[in-house]
C-alpha positions in Angstrom: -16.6 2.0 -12.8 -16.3 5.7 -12.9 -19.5 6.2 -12.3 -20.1 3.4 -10.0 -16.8 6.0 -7.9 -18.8 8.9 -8.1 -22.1 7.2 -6.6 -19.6 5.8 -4.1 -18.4 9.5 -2.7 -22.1 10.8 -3.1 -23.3 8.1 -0.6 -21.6 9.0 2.7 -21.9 12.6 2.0 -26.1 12.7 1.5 -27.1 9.3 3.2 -27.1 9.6 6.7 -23.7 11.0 6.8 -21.2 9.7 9.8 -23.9 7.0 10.6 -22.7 4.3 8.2 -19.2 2.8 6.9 -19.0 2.3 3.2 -16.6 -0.1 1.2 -16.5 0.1 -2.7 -14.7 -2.3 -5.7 -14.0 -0.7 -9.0 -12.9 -3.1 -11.5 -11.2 -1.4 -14.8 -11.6 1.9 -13.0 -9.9 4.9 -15.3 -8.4 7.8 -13.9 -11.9 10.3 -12.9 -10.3 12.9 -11.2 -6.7 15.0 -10.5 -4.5 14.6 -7.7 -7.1 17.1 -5.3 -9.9 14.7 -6.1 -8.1 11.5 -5.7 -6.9 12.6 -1.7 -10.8 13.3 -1.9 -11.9 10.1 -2.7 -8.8 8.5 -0.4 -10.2 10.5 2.7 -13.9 10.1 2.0 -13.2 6.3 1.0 -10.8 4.8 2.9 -11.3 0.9 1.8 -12.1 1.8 -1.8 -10.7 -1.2 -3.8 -9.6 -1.1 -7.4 -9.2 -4.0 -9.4 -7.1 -3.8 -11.9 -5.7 -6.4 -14.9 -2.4 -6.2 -16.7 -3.8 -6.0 -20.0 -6.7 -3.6 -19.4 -6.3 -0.4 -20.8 -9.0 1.4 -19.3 -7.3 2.1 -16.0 -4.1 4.4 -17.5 -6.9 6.6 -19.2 -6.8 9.2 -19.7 -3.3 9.9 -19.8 -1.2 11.0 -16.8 -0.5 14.3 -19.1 -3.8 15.0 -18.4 -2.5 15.4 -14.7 -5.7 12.9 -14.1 -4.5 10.4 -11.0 -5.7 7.3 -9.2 -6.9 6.8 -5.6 -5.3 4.3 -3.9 -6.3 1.1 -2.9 -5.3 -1.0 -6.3 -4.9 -4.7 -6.2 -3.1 -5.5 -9.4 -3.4 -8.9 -11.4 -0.8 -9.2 -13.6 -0.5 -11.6 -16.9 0.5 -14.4 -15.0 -2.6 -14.6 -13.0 -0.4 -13.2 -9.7 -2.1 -11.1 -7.4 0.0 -7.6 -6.5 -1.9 -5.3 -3.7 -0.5 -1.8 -4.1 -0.7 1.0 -1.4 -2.4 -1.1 1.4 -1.5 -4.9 2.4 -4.4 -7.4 2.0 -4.7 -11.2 1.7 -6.7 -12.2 -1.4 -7.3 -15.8 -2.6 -7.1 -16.7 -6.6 -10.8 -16.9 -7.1 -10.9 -18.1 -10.5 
C-alpha cells in the first residue's frame, strides 16, 4: 500500500499533468510520510481512499513518535463488521 501511495502521487505529477483526475484505495496503508507530506498527498490526491481494519496493525506504523502521519480519506471497519468513514462523508455498502 505504501508503495502502491507513492505510484499514486508520481502519476498526476509526470502523466499528462492537469489532463486527468486520479482516485486511489489503499488497504492496510502505514503511515509513509510526516505531517508536510500527508497535506501533500491530501492536495495532490483529493479522493485518496484508505481502508482500514480494526485489527490491522499495519496502519498505526510506524509510531506517531516518529511524527509519521496519515492522509485523510480513511474508511474505518471496525470488529463488528461496521463501516466508520472518517474525514469525508461517503455511502458504502457491506460488500462481504
Amino acid at each position: 500500500a505504501a508503495i502502491a501511495l507513492l505510484d499514486a502521487i508520481y502519476l498526476p505529477l509526470h502523466i499528462h499533468p492537469g489532463h486527468f483526475t486520479y482516485q486511489a484505495y489503499a488497504y492496510g496503508l502505514p503511515r509513509v510520510g510526516n505531517q508536510a507530506f500527508a497535506d501533500y498527498v491530501d492536495s495532490v490526491l483529493p479522493r485518496l481512499t484508505r481502508i482500514t481494519h480494526a485489527n490491522d496493525p499495519v496502519p498505526i506504523l510506524p509510531p506517531r513518535t516518529t511524527l509519521y502521519v496519515q492522509p485523510s480519506g480513511e474508511v474505518h471497519i471496525q470488529e463488528d463488521s461496521r463501516v466508520t468513514v472518517k474525514t469525508y462523508c461517503v455511502v458504502l455498502k457491506h460488500l462481504w
